[in-house]
C-alpha positions as CSV (number, residue, x, y, z in Angstrom):
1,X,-50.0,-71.8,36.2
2,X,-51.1,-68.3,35.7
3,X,-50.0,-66.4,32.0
4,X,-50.2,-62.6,31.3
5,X,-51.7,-61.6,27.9
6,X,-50.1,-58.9,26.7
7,X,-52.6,-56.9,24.0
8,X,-51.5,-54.2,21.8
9,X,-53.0,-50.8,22.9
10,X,-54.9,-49.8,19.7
11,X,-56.9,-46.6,20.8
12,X,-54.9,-43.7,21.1
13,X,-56.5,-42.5,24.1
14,X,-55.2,-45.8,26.1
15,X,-51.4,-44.8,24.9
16,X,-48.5,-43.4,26.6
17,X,-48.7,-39.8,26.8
18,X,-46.0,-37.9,24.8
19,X,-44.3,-40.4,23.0
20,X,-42.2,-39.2,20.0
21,X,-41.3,-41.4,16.9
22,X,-38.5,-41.3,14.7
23,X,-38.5,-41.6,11.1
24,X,-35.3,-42.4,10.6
25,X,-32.5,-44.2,8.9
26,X,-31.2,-41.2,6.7
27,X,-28.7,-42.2,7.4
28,X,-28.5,-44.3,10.6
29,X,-25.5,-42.2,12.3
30,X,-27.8,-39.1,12.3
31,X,-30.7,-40.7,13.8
32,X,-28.4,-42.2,16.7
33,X,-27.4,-38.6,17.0
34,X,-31.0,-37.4,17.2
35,X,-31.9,-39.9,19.7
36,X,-28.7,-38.5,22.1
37,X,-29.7,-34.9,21.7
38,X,-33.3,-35.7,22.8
39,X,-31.3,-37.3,26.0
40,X,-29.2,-34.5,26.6
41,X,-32.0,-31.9,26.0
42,X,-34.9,-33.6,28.8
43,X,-34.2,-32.8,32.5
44,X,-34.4,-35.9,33.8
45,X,-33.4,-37.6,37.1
46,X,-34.2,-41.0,36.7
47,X,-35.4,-43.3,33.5
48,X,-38.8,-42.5,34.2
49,X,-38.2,-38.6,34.0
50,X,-37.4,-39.3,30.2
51,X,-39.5,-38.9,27.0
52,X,-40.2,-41.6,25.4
53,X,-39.0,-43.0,22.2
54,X,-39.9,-45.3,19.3
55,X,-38.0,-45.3,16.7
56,X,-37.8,-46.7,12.6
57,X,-34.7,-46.6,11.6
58,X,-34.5,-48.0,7.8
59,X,-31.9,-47.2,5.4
60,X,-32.8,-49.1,2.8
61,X,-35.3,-45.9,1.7
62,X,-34.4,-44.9,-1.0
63,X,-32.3,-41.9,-1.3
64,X,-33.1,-38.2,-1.4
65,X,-30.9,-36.6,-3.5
66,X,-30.9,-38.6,-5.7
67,X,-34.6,-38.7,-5.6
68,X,-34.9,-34.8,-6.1
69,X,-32.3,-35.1,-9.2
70,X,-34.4,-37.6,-11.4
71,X,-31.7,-40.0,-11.1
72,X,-33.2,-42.6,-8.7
73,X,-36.7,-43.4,-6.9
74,X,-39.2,-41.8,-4.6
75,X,-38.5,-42.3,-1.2
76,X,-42.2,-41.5,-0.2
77,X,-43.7,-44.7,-0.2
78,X,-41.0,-46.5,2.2
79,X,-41.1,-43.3,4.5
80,X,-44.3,-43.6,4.5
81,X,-44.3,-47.1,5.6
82,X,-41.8,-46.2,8.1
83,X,-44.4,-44.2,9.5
84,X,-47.0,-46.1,9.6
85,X,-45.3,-48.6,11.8
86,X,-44.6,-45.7,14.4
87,X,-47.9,-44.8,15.1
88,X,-48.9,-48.0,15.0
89,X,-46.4,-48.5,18.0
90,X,-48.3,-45.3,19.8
91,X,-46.5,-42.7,18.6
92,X,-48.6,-39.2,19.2
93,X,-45.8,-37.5,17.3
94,X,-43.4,-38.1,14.5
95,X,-40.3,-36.8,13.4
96,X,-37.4,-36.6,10.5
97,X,-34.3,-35.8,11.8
98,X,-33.3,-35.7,7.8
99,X,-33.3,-32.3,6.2
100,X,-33.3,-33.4,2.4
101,X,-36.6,-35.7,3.2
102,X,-38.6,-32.9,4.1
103,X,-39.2,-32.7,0.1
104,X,-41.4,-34.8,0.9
105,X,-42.9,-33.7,4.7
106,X,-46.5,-32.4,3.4
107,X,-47.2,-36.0,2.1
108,X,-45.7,-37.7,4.5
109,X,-47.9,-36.1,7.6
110,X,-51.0,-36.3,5.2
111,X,-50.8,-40.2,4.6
112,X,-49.7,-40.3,8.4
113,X,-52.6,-38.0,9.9
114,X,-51.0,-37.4,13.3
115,X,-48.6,-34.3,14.0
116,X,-45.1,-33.8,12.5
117,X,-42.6,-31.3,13.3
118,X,-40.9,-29.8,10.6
119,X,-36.8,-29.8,10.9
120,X,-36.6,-26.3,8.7
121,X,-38.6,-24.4,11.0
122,X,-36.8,-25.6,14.0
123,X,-33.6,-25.3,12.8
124,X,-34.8,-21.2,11.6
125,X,-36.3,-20.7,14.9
126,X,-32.9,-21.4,16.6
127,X,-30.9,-19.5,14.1
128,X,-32.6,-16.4,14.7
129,X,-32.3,-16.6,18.2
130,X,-28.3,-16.7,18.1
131,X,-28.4,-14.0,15.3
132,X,-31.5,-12.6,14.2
133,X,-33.9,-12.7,11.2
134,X,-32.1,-10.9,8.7
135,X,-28.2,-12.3,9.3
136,X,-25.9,-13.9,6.9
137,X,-26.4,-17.0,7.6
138,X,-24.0,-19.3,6.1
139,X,-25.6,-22.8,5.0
140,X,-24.3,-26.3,4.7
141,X,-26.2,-29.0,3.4
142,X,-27.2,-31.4,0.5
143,X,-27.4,-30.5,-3.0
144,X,-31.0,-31.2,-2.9
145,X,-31.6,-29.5,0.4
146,X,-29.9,-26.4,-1.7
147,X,-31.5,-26.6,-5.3
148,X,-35.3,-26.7,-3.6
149,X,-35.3,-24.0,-1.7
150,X,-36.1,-25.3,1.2
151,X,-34.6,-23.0,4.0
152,X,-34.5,-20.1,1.3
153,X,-38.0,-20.2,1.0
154,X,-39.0,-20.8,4.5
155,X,-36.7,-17.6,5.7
156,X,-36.6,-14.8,2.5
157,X,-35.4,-12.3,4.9
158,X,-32.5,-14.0,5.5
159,X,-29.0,-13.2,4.1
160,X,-27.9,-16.3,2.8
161,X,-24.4,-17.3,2.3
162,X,-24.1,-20.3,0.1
163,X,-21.4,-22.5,-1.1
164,X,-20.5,-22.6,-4.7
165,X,-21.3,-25.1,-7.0
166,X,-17.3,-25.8,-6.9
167,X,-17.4,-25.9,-3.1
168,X,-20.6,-28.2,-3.3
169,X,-18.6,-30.9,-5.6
170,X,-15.0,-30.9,-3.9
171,X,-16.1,-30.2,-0.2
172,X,-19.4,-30.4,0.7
173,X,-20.8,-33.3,-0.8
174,X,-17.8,-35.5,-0.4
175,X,-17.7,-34.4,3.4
176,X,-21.0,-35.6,4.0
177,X,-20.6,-38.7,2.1
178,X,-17.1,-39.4,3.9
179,X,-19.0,-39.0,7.3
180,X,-22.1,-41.2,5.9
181,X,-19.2,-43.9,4.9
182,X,-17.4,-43.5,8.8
183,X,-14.6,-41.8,7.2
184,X,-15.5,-38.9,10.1
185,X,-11.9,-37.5,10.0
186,X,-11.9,-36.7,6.4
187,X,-15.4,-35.9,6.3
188,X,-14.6,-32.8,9.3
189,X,-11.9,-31.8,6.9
190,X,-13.6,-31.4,3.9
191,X,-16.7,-29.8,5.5
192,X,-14.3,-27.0,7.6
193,X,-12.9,-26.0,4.2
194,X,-16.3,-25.3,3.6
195,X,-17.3,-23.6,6.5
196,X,-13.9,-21.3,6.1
197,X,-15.0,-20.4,3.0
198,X,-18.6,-19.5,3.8
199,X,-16.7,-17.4,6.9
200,X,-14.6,-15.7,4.6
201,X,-17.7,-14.4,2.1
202,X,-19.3,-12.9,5.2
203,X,-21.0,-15.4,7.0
204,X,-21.8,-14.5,10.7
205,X,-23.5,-18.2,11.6
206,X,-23.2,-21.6,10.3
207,X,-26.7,-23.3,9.7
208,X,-25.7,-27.0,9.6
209,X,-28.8,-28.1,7.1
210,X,-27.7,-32.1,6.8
211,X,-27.8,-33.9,9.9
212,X,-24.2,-35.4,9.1
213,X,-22.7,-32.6,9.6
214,X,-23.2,-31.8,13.0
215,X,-21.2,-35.2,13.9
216,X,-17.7,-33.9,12.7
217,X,-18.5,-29.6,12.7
218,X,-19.5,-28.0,15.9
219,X,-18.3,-24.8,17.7
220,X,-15.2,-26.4,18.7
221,X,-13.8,-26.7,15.2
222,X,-15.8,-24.2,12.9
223,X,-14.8,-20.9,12.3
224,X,-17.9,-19.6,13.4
225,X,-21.2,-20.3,15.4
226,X,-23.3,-23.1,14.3
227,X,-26.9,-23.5,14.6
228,X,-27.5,-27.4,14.6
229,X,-31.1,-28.1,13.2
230,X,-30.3,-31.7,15.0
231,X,-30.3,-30.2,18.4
232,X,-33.6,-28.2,17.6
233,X,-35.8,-30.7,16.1
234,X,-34.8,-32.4,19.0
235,X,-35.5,-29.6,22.0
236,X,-39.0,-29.4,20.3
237,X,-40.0,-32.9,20.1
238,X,-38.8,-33.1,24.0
239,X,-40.9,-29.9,24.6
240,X,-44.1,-30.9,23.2
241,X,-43.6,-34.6,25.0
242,X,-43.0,-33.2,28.2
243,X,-46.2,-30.7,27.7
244,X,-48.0,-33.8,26.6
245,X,-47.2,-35.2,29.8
246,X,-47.9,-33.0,32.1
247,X,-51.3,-32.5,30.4
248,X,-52.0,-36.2,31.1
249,X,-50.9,-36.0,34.3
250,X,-53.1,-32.8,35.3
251,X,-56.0,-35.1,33.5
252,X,-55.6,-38.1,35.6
253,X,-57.8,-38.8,38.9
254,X,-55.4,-37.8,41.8
């Protein structure tokens, strides 16, 4: 009787070209998301014309917010170990369809030591396409996401239109925990009344900085445009696979 070993591929060199993994799990909805825009973003044909995928979904890591305020622990250590597990699968790439974890992205992609794209940038890059560098730009996201800066200080020239700290307690925050908790209905109300409000101060986009929100809040239901950093983390990673590709391809003996 003949058997088949089957031996893990442990230099990189002998690994699938392009493949993307996904540190995810925060929270599981929004990496399922992810995973469909990276569908609906590759041409593809057939299976084979699709990028591939490993993914760590874990959402027992700790959580950001909560993190950033003091009031609970670090999530580095478990999305770190996350990590680790997709490289170790082959992954040439890795990335956080979480906006709030990006707090943490620097030490993340030095303990992992292979490339990372970063959410913020993507998600900028798109917005100024739809309405330029120097817009109001109306953002919706965490408290954490809001309080560190991190779109403010990765775009200074932007106009940003922010909810209130009222808005944030009776709209914002309980929208994206209603969505987080499958309550999607209530969670698309409570995040409109947002988004109407952030219209009504002057906003001419909607960046949608947590990736719960883009599940209830698109175009079809927002006031106004909405950039969805989902949909471009996800048009990046399936641009640098595909180049990946192709390079591996041009490399091989014909």
């Amino acid at each position: 009787m003949r058997t088949t070993a089957v031996t893990l591929l442990s230099d990189a060199s002998e690994r699938s070209a392009g493949v993307i993994g996904v540190l995810g799990g925060m929270g599981p909805a929004a990496t399922i998301d992810f995973m469909h825009k990276v569908l609906a973003a590759t041409p593809a044909e057939r299976d084979q014309d699709h990028v591939p995928l490993v993914v760590s979904s874990v959402p027992q890591i700790p959580d950001r917010s909560a993190a950033f305020r003091g009031a609970g622990a670090s999530p580095l250590a478990a999305m770190v170990a996350s990590g680790r597990r997709l490289v170790d699968a082959g992954a040439g790439l890795v990335v956080i369809p979480c906006n709030t974890a990006h707090l943490w992205f620097a030490d993340v992609q030095a303990a992992l030591g292979v490339p990372m794209l970063h959410l913020i940038d993507a998600a900028l890059a798109a917005a100024h396409a739809v309405v330029g560098p120097q817009a109001h730009l109306g953002l919706i996201c965490t408290e954490a996401t809001l309080a560190s800066g991190l779109y403010r200080e990765r775009a200074p020239l932007v106009r940003w239109v922010e909810p209130s700290a009222a808005e944030m307690r009776g709209w914002v925050m309980p929208g994206i925990a209603a969505v987080k908790a499958g309550a999607r209905e209530r969670g698309a109300q409570l995040l409109r009344r947002a988004a109407d409000a952030l219209a009504q101060r002057g906003a001419q986009a909607l960046l949608l900085g947590c990736t719960e929100v883009p599940l209830v809040l698109a175009r079809t239901n927002s006031p106004l445009p909405v950039i969805d950093a989902t949909a471009a983390l996800a048009q990046r990673a399936v641009a640098w696979s595909l180049s990946q590709r192709q390079s591996t391809a041009q490399l091989s003996p014909g």
